[in-house]
Structures are given as C-alpha cells and as structure tokens.
C-alpha positions in Angstrom: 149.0 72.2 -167.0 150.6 73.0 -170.7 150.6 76.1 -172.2 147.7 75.6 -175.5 149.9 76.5 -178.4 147.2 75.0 -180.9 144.6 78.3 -179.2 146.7 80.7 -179.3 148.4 79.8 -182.8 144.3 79.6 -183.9 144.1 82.4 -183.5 146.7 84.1 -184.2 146.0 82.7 -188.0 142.9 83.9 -188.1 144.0 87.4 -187.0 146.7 87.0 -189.6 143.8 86.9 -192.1 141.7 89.3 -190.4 144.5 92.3 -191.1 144.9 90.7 -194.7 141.5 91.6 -195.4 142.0 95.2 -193.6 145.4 95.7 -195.8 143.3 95.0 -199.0 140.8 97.9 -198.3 141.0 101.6 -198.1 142.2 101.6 -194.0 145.7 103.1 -193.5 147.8 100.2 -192.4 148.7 102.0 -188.9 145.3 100.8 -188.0 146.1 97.3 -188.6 147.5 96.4 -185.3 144.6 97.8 -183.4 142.0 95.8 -185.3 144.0 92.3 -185.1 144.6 93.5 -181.6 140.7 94.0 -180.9 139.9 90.7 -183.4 142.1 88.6 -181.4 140.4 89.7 -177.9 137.2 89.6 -179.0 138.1 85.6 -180.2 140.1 84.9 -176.6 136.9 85.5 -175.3 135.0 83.2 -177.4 138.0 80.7 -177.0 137.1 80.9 -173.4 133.3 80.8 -173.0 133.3 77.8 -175.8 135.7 75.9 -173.5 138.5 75.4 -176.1 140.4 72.3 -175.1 144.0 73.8 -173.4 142.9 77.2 -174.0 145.7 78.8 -171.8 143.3 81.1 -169.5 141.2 80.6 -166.2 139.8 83.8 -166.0 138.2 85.9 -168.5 140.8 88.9 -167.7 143.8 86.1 -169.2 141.4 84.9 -171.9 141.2 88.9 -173.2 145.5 89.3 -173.0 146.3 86.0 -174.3 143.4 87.0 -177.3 145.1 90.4 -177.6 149.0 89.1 -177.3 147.9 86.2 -180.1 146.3 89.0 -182.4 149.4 91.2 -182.0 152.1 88.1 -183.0 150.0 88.4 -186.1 151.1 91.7 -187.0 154.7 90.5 -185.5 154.9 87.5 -188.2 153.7 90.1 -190.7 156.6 92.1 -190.3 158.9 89.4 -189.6 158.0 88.1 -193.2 158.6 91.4 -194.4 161.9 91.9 -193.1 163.3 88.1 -194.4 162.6 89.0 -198.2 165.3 90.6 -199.9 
C-alpha cells in the first residue's frame, strides 16, 4: 500500500489557502491553526467518503488525523516560509 502524498499535499494546499483568507480578515492569527486544523478534518473526511484514489486512511478515525495533521503542515509551511526570509 503507498502512503497518498497527492491527498494529503491536496489538502494541505487548500488549508494553506483556507488560513490565507482567515489572516486577511479581522481574526487574531492565534486562531489560525485551529481553523486549518478543523478545515483540514472536515476535508479528510470528505477525502474519505468520496473515495479519493490512495487517500491514506481505512477508517474514518485515520481519515479525521491525517485531515487534521495535513491542515496543521499548513500552518507549519507558513512559518517555515516565514522563518527562510531575511
């Protein structure tokens, strides 16, 4: 079985995006995690019930952490982007 980088990288995007939007209105930015976080268990669930080819979960339980861990890298890749410019 391989791991479905192309899911979890989906998604991941799209919770990049999804806390782009929430920077750009009046939310204090400590909420940001918790929203992709939410966002990107909300969409491991819908990767999962959809039947997204290589989607890495069997069980709904999986489909909500790998949804949550992908939403989080978001926020990771934010700050990592942050921290490479001088």
């Amino acid at each position: 079985s391989t791991f479905g980088v192309a899911s979890v990288v989906g998604i991941t995007m799209i919770c990049y995006l999804i806390g782009l939007i929430v920077k750009a209105i009046p939310l204090d930015d400590k909420w940001i995690p918790c929203v992709v976080g939410i966002c990107g268990g909300v969409l491991g669930v819908v990767g999962f019930k959809i039947g997204m080819p290589d989607f890495p979960a069997a069980d709904m339980i999986t489909a909500i952490a790998v949804g949550i861990a992908s939403g989080l890298a978001a926020t990771g890749a934010d700050q990592l982007v942050k921290q490479l410019k001088v």
